[in-house]
C-alpha positions as a Markdown table, in Angstrom:
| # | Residue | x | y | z |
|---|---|---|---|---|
| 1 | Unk | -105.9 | 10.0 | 13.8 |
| 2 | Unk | -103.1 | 9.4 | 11.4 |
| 3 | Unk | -101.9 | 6.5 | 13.8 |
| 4 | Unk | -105.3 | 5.0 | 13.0 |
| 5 | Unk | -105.2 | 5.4 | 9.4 |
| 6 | Unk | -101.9 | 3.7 | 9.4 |
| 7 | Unk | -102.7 | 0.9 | 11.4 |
| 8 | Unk | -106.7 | 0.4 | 9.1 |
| 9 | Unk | -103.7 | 0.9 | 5.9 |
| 10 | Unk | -101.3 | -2.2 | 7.3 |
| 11 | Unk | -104.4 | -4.4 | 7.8 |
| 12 | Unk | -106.3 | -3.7 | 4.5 |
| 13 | Unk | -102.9 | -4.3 | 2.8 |
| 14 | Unk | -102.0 | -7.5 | 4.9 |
| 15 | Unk | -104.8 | -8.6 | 4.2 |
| 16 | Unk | -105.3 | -8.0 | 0.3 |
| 17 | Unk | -101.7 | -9.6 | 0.7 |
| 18 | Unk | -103.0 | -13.0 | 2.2 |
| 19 | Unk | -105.6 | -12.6 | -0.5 |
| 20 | Unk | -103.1 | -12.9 | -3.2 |
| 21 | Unk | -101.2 | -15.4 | -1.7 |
| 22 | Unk | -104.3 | -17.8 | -0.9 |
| 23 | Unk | -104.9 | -17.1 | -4.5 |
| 24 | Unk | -102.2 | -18.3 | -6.0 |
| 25 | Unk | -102.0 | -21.5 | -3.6 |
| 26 | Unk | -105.9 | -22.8 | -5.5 |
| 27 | Unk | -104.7 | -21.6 | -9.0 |
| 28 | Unk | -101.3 | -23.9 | -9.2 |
| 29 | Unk | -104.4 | -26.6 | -7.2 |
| 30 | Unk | -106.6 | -25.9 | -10.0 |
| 31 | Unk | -103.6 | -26.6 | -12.8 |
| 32 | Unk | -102.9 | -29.9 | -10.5 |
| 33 | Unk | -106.4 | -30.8 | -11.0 |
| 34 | Unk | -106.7 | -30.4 | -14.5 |
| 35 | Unk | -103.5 | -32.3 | -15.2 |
| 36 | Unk | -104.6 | -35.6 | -13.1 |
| 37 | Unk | -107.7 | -34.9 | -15.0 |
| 38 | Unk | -106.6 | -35.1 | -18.5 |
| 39 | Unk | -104.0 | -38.1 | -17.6 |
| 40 | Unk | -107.4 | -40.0 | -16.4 |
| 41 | Unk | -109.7 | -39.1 | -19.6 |
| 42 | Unk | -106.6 | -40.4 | -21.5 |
| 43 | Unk | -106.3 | -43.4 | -19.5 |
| 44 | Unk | -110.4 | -43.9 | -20.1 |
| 45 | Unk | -110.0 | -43.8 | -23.6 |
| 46 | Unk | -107.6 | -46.1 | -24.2 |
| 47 | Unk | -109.8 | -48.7 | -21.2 |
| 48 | Unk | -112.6 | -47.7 | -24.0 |
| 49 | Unk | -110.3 | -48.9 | -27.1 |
| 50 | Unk | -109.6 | -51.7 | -25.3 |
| 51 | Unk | -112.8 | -52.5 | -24.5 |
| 52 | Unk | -114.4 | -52.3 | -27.6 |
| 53 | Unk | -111.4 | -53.9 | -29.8 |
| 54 | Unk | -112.1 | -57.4 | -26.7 |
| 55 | Unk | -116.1 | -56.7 | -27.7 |
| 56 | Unk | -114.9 | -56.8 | -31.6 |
| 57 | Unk | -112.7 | -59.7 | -31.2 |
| 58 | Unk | -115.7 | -61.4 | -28.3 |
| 59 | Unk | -118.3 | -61.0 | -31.1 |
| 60 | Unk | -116.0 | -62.7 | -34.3 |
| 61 | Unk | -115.2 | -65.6 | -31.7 |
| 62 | Unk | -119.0 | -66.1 | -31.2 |
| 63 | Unk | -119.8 | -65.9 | -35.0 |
| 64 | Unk | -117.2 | -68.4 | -35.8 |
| 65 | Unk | -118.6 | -70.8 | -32.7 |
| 66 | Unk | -122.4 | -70.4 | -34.0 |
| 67 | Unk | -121.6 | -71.2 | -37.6 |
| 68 | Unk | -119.8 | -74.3 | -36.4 |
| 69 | Unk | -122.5 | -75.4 | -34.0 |
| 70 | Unk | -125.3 | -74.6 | -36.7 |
| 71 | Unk | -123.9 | -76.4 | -39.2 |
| 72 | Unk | -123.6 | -79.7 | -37.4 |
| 73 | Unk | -127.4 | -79.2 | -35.5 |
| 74 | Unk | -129.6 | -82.6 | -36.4 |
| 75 | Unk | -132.8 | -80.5 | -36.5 |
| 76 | Unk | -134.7 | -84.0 | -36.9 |
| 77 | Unk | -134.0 | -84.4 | -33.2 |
| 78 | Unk | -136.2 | -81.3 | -32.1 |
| 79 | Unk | -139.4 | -83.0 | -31.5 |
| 80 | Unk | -142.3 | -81.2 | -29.6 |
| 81 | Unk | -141.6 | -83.0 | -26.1 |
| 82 | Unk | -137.8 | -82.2 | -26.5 |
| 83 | Unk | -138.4 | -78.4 | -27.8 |
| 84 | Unk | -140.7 | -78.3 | -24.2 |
| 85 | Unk | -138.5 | -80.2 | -22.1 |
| 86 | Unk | -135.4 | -77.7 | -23.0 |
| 87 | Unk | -137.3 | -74.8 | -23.0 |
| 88 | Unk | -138.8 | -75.8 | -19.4 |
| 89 | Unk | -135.2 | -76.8 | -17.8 |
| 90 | Unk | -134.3 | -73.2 | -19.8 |
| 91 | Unk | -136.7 | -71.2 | -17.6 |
| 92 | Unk | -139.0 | -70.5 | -20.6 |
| 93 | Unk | -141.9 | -72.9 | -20.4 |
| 94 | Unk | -144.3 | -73.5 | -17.0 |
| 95 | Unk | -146.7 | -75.7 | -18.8 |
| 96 | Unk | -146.7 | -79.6 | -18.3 |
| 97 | Unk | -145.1 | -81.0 | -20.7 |
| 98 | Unk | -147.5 | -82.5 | -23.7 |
| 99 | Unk | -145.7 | -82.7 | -26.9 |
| 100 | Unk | -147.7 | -80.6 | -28.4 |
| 101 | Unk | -146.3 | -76.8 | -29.5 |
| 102 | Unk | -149.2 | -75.3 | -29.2 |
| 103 | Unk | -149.8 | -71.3 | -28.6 |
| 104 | Unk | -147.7 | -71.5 | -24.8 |
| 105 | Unk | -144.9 | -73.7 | -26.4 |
| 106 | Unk | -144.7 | -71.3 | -29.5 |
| 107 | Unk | -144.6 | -68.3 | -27.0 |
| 108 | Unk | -142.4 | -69.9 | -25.1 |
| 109 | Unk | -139.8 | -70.5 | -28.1 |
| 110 | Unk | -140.7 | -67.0 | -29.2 |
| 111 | Unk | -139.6 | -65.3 | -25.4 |
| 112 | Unk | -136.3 | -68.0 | -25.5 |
| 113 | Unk | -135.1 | -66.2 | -29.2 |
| 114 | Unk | -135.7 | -62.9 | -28.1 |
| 115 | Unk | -133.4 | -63.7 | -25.0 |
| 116 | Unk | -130.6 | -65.2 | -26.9 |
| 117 | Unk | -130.7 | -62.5 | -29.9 |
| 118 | Unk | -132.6 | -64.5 | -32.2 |
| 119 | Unk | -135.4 | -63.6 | -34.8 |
| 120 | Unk | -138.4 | -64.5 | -32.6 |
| 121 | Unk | -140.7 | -65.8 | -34.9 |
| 122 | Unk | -141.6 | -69.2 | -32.8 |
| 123 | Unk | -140.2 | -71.8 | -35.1 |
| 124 | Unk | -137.8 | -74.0 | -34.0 |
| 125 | Unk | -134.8 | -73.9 | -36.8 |
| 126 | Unk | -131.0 | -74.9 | -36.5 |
| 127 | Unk | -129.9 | -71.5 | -35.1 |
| 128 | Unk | -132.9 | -72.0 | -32.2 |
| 129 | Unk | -132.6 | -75.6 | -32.0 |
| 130 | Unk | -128.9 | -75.1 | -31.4 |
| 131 | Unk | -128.8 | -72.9 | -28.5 |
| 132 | Unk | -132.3 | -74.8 | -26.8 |
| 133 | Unk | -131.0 | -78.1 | -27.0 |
| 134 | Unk | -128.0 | -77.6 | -24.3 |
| 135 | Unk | -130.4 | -77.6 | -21.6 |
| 136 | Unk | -131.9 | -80.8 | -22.3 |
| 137 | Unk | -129.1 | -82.6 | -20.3 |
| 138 | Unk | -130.0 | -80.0 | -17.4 |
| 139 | Unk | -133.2 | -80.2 | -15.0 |
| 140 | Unk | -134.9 | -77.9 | -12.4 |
């Protein structure tokens, strides 16, 4: 009887022992884990920085382009068959091409300023005519 007591004594404790040990092993795992993690969310946020400083600097390079462009636009060039003829080769008008900008044309010019971030009110000005009339050179 007291042999057996020993012997269930040894395995409860060599086994409570393993416990520990096994323990130990997934806690210095865990503190691995949660270094690697914080070097990565540092290296994300500095990717992010970088990201939005090349958006920032992206966006001035674009602003300084557009103000050049719209400043030398000929807006007496934009007649009705042109405006149609870009916005067809654009992808933006199905219709055959009349020369008239009637209510398809004017949606038409309206769907092509909301795509390139411009106020979509369906006239044709230099900002419009700027952007639409580098896809009269192109054809579909």
């Amino acid at each position: 009887m007291f042999l057996r007591l020993l012997c269930v004594l040894v395995l409860v404790l060599g086994v409570s022992g393993c416990a520990t040990a096994k323990k130990s092993a997934t806690s210095s795992q865990v503190e691995e884990f949660n270094g690697k993690i914080s070097d990565l969310e540092k290296q994300l946020q500095e990717k992010d920085s970088e990201i939005r400083d090349l958006e920032e600097r992206l966006s001035r390079i674009q602003s300084t382009e557009e103000m050049v462009n719209v400043s030398e636009v000929d807006i007496s060039s934009a007649t009705p068959m042109r405006i149609q003829t870009a916005l067809k080769n654009a992808g933006f008008y199905a219709e055959a091409l009349d020369g008239k900008l009637g209510k398809k044309t004017k949606e038409a010019i309206k769907a092509f300023q909301r795509a390139n971030n411009l106020k979509a009110d369906g006239v044709v000005g230099k900002q419009t005519w700027s952007k639409l009339q580098k896809f009269l050179a192109q054809s579909r």
